[in-house]
Structure formats: C-alpha cells, structure tokens
C-alpha positions as CSV (number, residue, x, y, z in Angstrom):
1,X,0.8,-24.3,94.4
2,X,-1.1,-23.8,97.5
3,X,-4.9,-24.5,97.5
4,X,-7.1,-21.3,97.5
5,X,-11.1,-21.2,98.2
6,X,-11.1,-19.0,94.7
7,X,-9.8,-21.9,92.5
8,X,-11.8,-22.7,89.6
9,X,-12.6,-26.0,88.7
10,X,-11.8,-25.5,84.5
11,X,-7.7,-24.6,85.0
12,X,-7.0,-24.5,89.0
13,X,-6.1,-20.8,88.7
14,X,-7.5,-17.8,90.7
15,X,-9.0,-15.2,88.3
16,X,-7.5,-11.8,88.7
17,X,-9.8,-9.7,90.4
18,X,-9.9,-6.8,88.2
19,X,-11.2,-9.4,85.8
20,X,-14.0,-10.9,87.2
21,X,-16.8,-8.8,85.8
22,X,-15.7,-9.1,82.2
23,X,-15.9,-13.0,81.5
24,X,-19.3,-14.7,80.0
25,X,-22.8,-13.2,80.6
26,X,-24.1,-10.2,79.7
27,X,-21.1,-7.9,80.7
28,X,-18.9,-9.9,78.0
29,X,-21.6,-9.5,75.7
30,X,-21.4,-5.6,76.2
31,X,-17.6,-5.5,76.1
32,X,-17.6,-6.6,72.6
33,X,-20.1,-4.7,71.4
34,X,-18.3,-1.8,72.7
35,X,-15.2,-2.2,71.3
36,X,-13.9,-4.8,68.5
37,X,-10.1,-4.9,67.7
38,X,-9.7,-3.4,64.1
39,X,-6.5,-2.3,62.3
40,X,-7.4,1.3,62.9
41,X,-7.4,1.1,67.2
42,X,-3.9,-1.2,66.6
43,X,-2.5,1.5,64.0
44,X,-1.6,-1.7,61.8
45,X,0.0,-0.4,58.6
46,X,1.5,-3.1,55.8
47,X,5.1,-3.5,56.1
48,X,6.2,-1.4,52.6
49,X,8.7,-3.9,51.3
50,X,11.9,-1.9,50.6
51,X,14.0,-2.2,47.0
52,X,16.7,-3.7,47.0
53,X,18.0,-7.4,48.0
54,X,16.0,-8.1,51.6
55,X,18.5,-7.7,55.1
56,X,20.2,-11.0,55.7
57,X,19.6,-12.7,59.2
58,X,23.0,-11.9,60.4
59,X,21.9,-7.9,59.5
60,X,19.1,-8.2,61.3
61,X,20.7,-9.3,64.4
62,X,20.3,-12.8,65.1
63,X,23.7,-14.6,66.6
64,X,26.1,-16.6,64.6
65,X,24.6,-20.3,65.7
66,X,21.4,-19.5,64.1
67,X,22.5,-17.8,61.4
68,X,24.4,-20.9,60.7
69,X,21.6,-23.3,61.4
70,X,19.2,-21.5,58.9
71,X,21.8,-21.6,56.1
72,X,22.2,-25.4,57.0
73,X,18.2,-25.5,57.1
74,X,18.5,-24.1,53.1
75,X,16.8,-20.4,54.9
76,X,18.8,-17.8,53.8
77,X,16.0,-14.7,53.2
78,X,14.1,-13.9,55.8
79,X,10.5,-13.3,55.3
80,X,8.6,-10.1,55.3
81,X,6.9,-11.2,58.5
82,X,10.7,-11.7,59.8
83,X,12.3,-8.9,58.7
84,X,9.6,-6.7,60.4
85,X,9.6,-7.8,63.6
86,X,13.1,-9.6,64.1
87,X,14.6,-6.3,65.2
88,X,12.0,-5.4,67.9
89,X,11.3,-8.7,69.3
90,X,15.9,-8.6,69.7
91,X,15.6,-5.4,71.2
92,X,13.1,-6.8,74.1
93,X,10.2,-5.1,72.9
94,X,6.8,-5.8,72.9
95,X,5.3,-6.8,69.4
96,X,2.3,-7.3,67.9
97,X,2.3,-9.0,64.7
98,X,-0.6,-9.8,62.0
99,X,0.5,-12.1,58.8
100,X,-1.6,-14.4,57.0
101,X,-0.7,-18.3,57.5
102,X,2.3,-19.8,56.8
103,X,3.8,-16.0,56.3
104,X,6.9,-17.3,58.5
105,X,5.3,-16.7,61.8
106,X,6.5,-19.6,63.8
107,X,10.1,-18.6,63.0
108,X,9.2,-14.7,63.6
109,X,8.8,-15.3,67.2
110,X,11.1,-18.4,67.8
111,X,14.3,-17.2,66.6
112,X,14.3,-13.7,68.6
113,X,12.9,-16.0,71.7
114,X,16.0,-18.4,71.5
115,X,18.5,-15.6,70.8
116,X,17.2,-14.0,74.0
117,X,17.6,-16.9,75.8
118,X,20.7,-17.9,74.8
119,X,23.5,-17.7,77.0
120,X,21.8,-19.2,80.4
121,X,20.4,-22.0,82.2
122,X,17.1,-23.0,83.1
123,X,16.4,-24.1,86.9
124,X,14.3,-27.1,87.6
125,X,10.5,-27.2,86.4
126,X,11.4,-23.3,86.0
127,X,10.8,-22.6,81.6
128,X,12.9,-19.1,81.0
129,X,10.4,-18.6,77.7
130,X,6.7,-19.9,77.1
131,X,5.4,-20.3,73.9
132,X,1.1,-20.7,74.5
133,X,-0.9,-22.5,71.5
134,X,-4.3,-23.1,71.0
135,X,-3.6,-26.9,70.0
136,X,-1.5,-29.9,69.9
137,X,-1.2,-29.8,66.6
138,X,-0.1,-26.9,66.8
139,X,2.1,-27.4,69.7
140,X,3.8,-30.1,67.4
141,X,4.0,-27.8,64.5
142,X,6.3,-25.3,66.8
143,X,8.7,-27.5,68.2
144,X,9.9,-29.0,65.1
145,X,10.1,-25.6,63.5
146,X,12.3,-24.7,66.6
147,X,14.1,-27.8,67.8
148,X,16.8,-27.7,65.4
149,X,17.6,-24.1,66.3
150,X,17.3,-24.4,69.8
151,X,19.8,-27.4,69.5
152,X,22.5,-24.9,67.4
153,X,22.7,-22.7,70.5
154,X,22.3,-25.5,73.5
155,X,18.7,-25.1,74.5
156,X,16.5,-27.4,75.5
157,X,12.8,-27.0,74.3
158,X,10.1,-28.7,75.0
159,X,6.5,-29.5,74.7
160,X,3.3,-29.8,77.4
161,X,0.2,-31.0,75.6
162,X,-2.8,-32.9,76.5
163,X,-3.2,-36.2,75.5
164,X,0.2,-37.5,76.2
165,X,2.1,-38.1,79.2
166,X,1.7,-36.3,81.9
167,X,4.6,-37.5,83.8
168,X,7.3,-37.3,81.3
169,X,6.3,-33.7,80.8
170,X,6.7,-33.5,84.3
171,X,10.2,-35.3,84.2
172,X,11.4,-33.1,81.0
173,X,10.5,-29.8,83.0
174,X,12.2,-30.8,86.0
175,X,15.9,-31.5,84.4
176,X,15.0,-27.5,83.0
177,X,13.6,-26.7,80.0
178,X,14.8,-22.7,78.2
179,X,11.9,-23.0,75.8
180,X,8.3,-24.2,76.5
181,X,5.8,-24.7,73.7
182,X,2.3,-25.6,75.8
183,X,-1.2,-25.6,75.1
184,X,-2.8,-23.3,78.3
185,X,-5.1,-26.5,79.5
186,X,-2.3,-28.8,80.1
187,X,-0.1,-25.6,81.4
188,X,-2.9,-25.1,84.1
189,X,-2.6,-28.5,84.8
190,X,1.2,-28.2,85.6
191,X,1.0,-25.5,87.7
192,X,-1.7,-26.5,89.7
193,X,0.5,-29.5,90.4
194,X,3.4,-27.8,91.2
195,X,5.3,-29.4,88.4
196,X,6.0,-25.6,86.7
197,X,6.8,-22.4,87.7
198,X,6.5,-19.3,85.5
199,X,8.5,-17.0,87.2
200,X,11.5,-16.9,85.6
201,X,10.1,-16.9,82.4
202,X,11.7,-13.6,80.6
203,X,10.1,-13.8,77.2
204,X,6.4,-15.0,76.3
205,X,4.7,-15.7,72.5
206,X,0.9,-15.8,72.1
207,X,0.3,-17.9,68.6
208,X,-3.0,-17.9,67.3
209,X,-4.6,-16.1,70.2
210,X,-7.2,-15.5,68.3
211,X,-8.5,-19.0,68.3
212,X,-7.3,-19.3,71.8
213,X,-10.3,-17.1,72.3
214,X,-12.6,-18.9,70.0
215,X,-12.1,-21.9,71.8
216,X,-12.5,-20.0,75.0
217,X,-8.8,-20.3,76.7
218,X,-8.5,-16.3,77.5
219,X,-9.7,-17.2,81.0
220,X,-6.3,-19.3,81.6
221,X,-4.3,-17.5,79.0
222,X,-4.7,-14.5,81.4
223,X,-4.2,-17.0,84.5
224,X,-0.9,-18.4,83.0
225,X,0.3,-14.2,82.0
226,X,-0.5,-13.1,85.4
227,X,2.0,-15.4,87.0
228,X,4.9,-14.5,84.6
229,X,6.8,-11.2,85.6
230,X,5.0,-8.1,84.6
231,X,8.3,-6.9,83.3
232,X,8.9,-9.7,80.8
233,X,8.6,-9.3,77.1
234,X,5.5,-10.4,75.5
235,X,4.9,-11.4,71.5
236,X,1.9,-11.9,70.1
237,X,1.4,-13.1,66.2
238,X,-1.5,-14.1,64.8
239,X,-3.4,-14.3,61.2
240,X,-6.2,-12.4,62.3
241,X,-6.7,-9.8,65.3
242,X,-10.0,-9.8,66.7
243,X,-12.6,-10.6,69.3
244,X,-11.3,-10.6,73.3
245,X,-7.6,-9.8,71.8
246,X,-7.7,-7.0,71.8
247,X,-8.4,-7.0,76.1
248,X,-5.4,-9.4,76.0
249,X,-3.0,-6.7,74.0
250,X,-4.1,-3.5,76.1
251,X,-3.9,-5.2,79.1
252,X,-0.5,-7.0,79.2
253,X,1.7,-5.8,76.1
254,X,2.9,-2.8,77.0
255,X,3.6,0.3,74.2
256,X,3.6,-2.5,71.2
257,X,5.4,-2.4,68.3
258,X,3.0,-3.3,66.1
259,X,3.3,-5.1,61.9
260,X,1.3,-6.4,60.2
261,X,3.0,-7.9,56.3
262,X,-0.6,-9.0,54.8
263,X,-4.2,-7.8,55.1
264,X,-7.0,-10.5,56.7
265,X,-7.6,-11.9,53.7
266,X,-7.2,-14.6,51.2
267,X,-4.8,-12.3,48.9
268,X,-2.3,-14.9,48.3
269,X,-1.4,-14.3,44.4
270,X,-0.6,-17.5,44.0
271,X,-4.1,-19.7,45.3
272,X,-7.1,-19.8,43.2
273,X,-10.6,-19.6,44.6
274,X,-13.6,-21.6,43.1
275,X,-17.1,-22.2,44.3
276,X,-18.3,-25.8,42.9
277,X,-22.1,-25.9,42.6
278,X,-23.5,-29.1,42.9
279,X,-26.8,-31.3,43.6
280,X,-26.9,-32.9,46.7
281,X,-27.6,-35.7,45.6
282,X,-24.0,-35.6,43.3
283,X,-21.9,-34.0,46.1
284,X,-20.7,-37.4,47.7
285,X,-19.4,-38.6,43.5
286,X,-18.3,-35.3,43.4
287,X,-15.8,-35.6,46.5
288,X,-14.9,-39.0,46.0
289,X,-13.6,-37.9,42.4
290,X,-11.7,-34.8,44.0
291,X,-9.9,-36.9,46.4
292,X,-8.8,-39.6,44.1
293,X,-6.9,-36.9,42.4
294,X,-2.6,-37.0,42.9
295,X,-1.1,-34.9,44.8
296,X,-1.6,-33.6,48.5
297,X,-5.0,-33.2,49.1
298,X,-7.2,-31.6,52.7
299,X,-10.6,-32.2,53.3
300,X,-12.8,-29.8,55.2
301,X,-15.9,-31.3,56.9
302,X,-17.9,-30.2,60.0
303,X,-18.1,-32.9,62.5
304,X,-15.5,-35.5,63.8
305,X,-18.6,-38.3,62.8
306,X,-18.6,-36.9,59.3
307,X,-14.6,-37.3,59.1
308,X,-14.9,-40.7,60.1
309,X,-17.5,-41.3,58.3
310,X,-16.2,-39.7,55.2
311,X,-12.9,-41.3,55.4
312,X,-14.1,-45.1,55.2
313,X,-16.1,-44.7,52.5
314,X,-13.2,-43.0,50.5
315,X,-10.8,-45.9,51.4
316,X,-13.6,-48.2,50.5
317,X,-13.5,-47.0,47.1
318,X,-9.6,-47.1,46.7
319,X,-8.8,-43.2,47.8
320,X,-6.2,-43.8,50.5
321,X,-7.5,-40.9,53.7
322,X,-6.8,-40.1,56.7
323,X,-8.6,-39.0,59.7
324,X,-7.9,-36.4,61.9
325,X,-10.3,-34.7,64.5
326,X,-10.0,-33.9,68.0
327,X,-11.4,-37.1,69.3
328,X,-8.8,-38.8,68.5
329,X,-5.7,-39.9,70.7
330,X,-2.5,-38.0,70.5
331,X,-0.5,-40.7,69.0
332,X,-3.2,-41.7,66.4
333,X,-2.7,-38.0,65.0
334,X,1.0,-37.8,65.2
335,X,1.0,-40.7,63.2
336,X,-2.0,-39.5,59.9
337,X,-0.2,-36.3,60.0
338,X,2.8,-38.2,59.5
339,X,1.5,-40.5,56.7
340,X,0.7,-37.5,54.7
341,X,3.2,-35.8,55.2
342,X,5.3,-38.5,54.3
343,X,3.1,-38.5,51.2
344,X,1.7,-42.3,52.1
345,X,-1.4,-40.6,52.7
346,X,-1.9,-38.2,50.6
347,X,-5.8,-37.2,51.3
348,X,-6.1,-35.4,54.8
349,X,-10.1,-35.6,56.1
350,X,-10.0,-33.2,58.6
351,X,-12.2,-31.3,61.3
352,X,-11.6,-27.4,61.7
353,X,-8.9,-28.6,64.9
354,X,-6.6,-29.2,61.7
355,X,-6.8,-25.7,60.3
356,X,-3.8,-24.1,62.0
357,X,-1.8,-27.3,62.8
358,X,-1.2,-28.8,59.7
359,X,2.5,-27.5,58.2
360,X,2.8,-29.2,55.0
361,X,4.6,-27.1,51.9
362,X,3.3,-28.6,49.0
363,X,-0.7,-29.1,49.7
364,X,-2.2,-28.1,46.8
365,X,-5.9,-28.6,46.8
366,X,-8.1,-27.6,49.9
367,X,-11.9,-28.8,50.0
368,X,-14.4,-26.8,51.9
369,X,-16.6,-30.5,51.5
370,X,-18.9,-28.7,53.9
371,X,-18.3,-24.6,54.4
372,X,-16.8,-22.7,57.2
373,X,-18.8,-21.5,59.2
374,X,-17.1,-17.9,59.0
375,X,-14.9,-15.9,56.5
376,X,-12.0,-16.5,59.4
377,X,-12.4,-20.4,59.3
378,X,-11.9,-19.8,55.3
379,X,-9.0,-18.2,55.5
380,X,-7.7,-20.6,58.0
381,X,-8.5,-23.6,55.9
382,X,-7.3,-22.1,52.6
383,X,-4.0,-21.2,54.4
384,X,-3.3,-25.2,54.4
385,X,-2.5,-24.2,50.7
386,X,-0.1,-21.9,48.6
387,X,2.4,-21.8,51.7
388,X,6.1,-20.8,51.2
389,X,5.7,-19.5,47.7
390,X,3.9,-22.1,46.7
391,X,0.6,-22.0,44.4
392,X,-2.7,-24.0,45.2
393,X,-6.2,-24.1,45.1
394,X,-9.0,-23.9,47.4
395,X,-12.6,-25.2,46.7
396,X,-15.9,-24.7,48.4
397,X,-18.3,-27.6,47.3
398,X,-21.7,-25.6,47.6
399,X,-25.3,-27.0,47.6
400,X,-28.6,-25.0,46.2
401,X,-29.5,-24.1,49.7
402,X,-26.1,-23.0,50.9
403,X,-25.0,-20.8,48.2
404,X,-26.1,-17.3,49.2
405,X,-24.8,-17.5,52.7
406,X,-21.3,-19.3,50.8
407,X,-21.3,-16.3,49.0
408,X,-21.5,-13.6,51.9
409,X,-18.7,-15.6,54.2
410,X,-16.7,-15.3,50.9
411,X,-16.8,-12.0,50.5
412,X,-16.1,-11.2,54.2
413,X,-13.0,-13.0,53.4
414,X,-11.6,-10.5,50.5
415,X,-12.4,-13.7,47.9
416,X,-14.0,-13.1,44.9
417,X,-13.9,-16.9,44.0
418,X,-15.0,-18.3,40.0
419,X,-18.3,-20.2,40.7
420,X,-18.9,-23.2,38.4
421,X,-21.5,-25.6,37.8
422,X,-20.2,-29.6,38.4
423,X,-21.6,-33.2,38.3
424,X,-19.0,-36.8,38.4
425,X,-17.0,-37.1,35.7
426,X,-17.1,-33.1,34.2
427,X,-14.5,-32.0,32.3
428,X,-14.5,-28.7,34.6
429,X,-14.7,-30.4,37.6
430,X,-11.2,-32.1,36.5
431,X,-9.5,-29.0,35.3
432,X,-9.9,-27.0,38.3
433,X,-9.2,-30.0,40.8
434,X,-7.7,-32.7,38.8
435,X,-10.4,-35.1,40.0
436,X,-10.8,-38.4,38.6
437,X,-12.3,-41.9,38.6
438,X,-11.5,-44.0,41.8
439,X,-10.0,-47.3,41.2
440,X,-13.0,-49.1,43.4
441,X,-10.8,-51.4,45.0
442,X,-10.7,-51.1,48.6
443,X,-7.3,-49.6,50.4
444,X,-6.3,-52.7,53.0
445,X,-4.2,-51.7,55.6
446,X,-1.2,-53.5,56.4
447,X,-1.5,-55.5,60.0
448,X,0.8,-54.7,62.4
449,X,3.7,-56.8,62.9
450,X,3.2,-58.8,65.9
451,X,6.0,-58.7,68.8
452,X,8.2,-61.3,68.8
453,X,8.6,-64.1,71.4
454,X,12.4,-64.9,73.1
455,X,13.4,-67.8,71.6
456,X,11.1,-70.8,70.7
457,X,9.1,-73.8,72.9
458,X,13.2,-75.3,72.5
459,X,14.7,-72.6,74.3
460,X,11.9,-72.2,77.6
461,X,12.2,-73.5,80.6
462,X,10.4,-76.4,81.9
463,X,7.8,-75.4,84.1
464,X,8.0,-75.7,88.1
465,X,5.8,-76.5,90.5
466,X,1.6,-77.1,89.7
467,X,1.4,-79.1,85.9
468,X,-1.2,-77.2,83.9
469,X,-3.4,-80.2,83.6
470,X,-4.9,-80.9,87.4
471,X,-3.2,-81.3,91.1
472,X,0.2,-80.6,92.2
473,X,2.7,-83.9,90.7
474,X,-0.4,-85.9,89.9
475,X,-0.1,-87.1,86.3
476,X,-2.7,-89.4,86.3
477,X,-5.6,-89.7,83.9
478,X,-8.3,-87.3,84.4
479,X,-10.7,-90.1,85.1
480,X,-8.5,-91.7,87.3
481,X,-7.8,-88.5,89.2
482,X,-11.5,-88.5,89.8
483,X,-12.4,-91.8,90.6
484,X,-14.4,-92.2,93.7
485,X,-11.9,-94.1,96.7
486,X,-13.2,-96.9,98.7
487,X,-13.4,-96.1,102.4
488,X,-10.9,-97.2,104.5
C-alpha cells in the first residue's frame, strides 16, 4: 500500500474521516452513554423453535459437498442458531446473529460463507471471504471447524495470526486463499505490507466482535471493513451484543436480518451454578483438591503470573496442568491446548484470553479460582462447559470480602447460583466438584528426545586441513611446540 502522512502507528491504516471524532476521549465516552446496543434497538426476538423434526441441511440450502461432509462429520441436525440464519446468510443478506457459546456459531457463518464461495478462484494475496477474530485461539478454533468443509468443495482456507510466521502467511496468501480466518492486528500488518488485498473479498464474518471491542480492535476492524467492497455481505455472530457494536452494525450491515436463539445469559439447562465460600486462608487446599478431580477440568485466574504460578504448584503436588495465557508463544499454546484436549492434560489453568478459544466438548467443571470481572466474562468462562448438549458445572470460589460484589456480577448474568460453605476435604466440596486428595507426588515431564546424529565417529570423515590441537600439520608435543629456538 502506498505510504500516507495519516497512517497510524497501531495498524498502518488511515482512519476514515467521518470517524475521527468518535474514537477515545471524551466524545467516546459520550457516544456510549448516549446509546448502548440492547435487544430492543436490534428488534432481537428468540427464534420460536417449530414442532416437528428440525429442516435438514440439504432443506435449508446448503450444496451437496457439504451436505455430504457434515453427514461424514456425524452432523446431521442443524442447530437452532443454524437453522435461523443458514437461509439468509445463502441468500446474500446481511445477518446479525446472537447465541450463547458453543450454540453452533462457528458453523452458522462458515458453511453459508464457503457455499458462497464455492464455484471460483482466488487471485494471488487476493482472500474472496474474511473471517476477523479477536484471537489466535480463536483463529485456530475456526479453521479446524472449517477446514474439512472447505476441503469437500476445493477451497483453500487459511489462517493470519500473530505469533507465527509471518512469511508463510505471506507465501499461503499469495498461491490464493477463498477463505481467510485472521485476527485484525496481524491483517493490518498484511496490508500494510502489501502482502493482502481485500478487494475482492465478497463475503465478511465478524466473531466475537464484541470482545474485538473490549480488547479495543474497532479502530482496525473498521480500517480492514472500509477497504472491502461496500456492496459485499457482511455476518456478524456473537454471544453478547453490546458496547461500540452496535456503531459497527449501523454503520456497515446494511437492513440486517437479525436472530438471536438464546438470551445473554447463563440459561443452559443443562450447567449448574455454585458459589463456593471459603477462607482465604483454605482457598489454595481448596483448588488443589478441585483440580485433582477426573475428568476435563478449566481454571479461571486473573493474571498470566497467577497461571504460572498456579500451575507449578499444582504439578508439584501430582495434578497434571497446563498453562495458557497470552504471554506465551504461539506454538507453546497450540501444544497445552492440544495436551488437553488430547485428554493428557486434563486441568487447563487459564487467563480470560482462553474464554472464547477453547472448543473442547466434554469439559465438565469450570473454576472461577478468582471471579470475572463482569457478568459477560462469566458467561464466557462458563460457556467452556455444557457445550453440544452436554451437562457441566461451573464454580466461583468466593472469599469473605468478595462475596457481595460475586453476587451482583451473578445476577447480571441471569444466574441464580446455590452458595455453599467449603473447607479441604468436605464432603460438599466433593459432591458438587468431585474434588479429591492429590497424590503429592510431583508430575515430571518427559525430556525431549534429543535429535539424532548421521551415523557414528565410524562413519565421519577425517578432518582436513588445521588439527584441533595447535598449528597447521604440527603434531608435536605441546611443550615441544613451545619450546624456545636457539638463534641462528
């Protein structure tokens, strides 16, 4: 892209002018206190589920390939979240989508993107749909979900994240990639360099973009829209609608069809809620019980110090834990969140960066160790939990002090949760969790094999030239070597 005097130093892209007086400072401040996005401004009404079996994916309109692919996958119903909006998002309309985590988003907005694509080519470092997430996690999450399905109908997709390569991405993009799952910081980044172009993209998704604007990406979210064609279809699914989204729907999705399958709550039928009251002086016993428990297990806490922190002790005591936080290199978190969900690590210490990239079925206990920090950070971390159908449980461990403000971010949540009274070793404490005793010994981890040499001392070649003990061809003794010479 050619340089420009306007170009900011955070993302390298121009800010639209008819922006400029809305971002950070006391305008901002104004803006949302004028108006906050609620259900009523959006006209977002539950989807009424009708009687009757549910529409298969073929009725709904999907093509052949993918049909076949999600019967191969074992998905043969489509979820309400689908059903809704799969008929829209195929007809080329704009849609706006609300459903709580893992209501079958990801596949909401992927399989109508890759039918819509299907069919064509993609030009060099020219993406024909953009998928924008708040994180690499995230990011990771998508692609798998889509990969198989983009592979049934002959697309390539791909993924630009930080923390990995930045020329490989570059090399990927410019032998054409149909589907592009980025995160808007590493996007910028591509652009900027010239290694993308966005305007042949037909179709782009917004996931999450509520985070997005928690973690203050609207600036290059709008950037990265205002160089796609205005008269390309926009998606935009999220668990919760609120804050500077709703400046992001009214000004680039135009006359949105709008769902929403679940209210912005913790409502899930099938996850209890408990508030654990306990000393803080028992609260570390108390976790290190809960985690020693079988099964999958996530566990909340503030700061990426506290995880680390957290997760030594635990595998000092025998409770095998991983870390994950955002300070931590990309290929260090591909592989924890591989180890657990492999199941060889089945205890997941975790920062809030974790809350909407961790796909994992069958988790079945979330720990708040320390609580959110609002009721939409609860809801987040609870949806790690009771996903697909399945049941689970969620726990905030809550001290003296923190109890009435635990109580208030609960109830902003829709959770009315059962608050009980736990010290080490309670019989409650292991009927609501399934905590018990740690074993004490110390989890060791296995070294890494070390790379092999080619062949052994037999098989290399005698050295040439300098011997490794003194001057060139001089074998004599060091002492020799060194001896004074007589003068001639």
């Amino acid at each position: 892209m050619p340089s420009t005097p306007n170009r900011r130093p955070d993302h390298g892209f121009r800010k639209p002018r008819h922006r400029r007086g809305a971002q950070g400072g006391p305008a901002r401040q104004h803006h949302l206190a004028e108006h906050v996005l609620t259900d009523h401004d959006l006209d977002l009404t539950a989807v009424e589920i009708p009687a009757g079996p549910p529409p298969s994916f073929a009725e709904l309109g999907l093509p052949e390939p993918l049909v076949t692919a999600l019967t191969d996958a074992g998905i043969t119903t489509p979820f309400p979240i689908q059903a809704a909006t799969l008929p829209d998002a195929l007809a080329g309309r704009h849609v706006l989508g609300r459903g709580q985590t893992g209501s079958g988003k990801t596949l909401a907005f992927g399989l109508a993107m890759l039918a819509r694509l299907a069919g064509g080519r993609a030009q060099p470092r020219q993406p024909r749909g953009l998928v924008l997430v708040p994180t690499r996690e995230l990011a990771m999450q998508v692609s798998d979900a889509l990969l198989p399905f983009a592979r049934a109908l002959g697309l390539w997709c791909r993924t630009v994240v930080g923390g990995t390569s930045f020329t490989r991405q570059a090399d990927a993009l410019r032998r054409g990639v149909d589907l592009l799952i980025a995160t808007p910081g590493r996007l910028s980044d591509h652009v900027r360099q010239g290694t993308c172009a966005l305007s042949d993209v037909v179709v782009t998704a917004l996931d999450e973009a509520d985070q997005m604007a928690d973690m203050g990406f609207l600036p290059q979210v709008r950037a990265i829209l205002e160089l796609t064609p205005a008269d390309g279809q926009r998606l935009l699914f999220s668990a919760t609608l609120d804050h500077d989204v709703d400046a992001l729907v009214r000004e680039y999705l135009h006359d949105p069809v709008t769902h929403s399958v679940a209210p912005a709550s913790a409502s899930v039928t099938t996850m209890e809620h408990h508030l654990l009251l306990v000393s803080a002086e028992d609260k570390l016993a108390v976790v290190a019980e809960v985690a020693a428990r079988e099964g999958r297990t996530i566990l909340f806490v503030r700061t990426k110090h506290q995880v680390d922190r957290l997760t030594q002790k635990l595998r000092s005591i025998g409770v095998r834990a991983g870390a994950l936080h955002g300070g931590k290199a990309q290929s260090a978190r591909t592989r924890v969140l591989g180890e657990f969900r492999e199941g060889r690590t089945p205890v997941l210490v975790a920062t809030d960066v974790a809350a909407r990239g961790i796909h994992v079925d069958d988790v079945s206990l979330v720990v708040h160790v320390d609580p959110p920090a609002d009721a939409k950070d609860y809801l987040h971390r609870a949806g790690r939990t009771a996903r697909a159908g399945r049941s689970g449980t969620v726990v905030t461990l809550v001290t003296h002090r923190e109890r009435r403000q635990v109580q208030g971010m609960t109830a902003r949540a829709g959770v009315r949760p059962l608050a009980t009274r736990v010290r080490p070793g309670d019989d409650d404490l292991a009927r609501i969790t399934g905590a018990r005793r740690p074993s004490g010994e110390p989890v060791v981890d296995e070294p890494a094999p070390r790379p092999r040499r080619r062949g052994g001392p037999a098989d290399r070649p005698a050295r040439r030239g300098r011997p490794s003990g003194g001057f060139r061809g001089d074998r004599r003794p060091r002492a020799e070597r060194h001896r004074p010479q007589p003068a001639r």
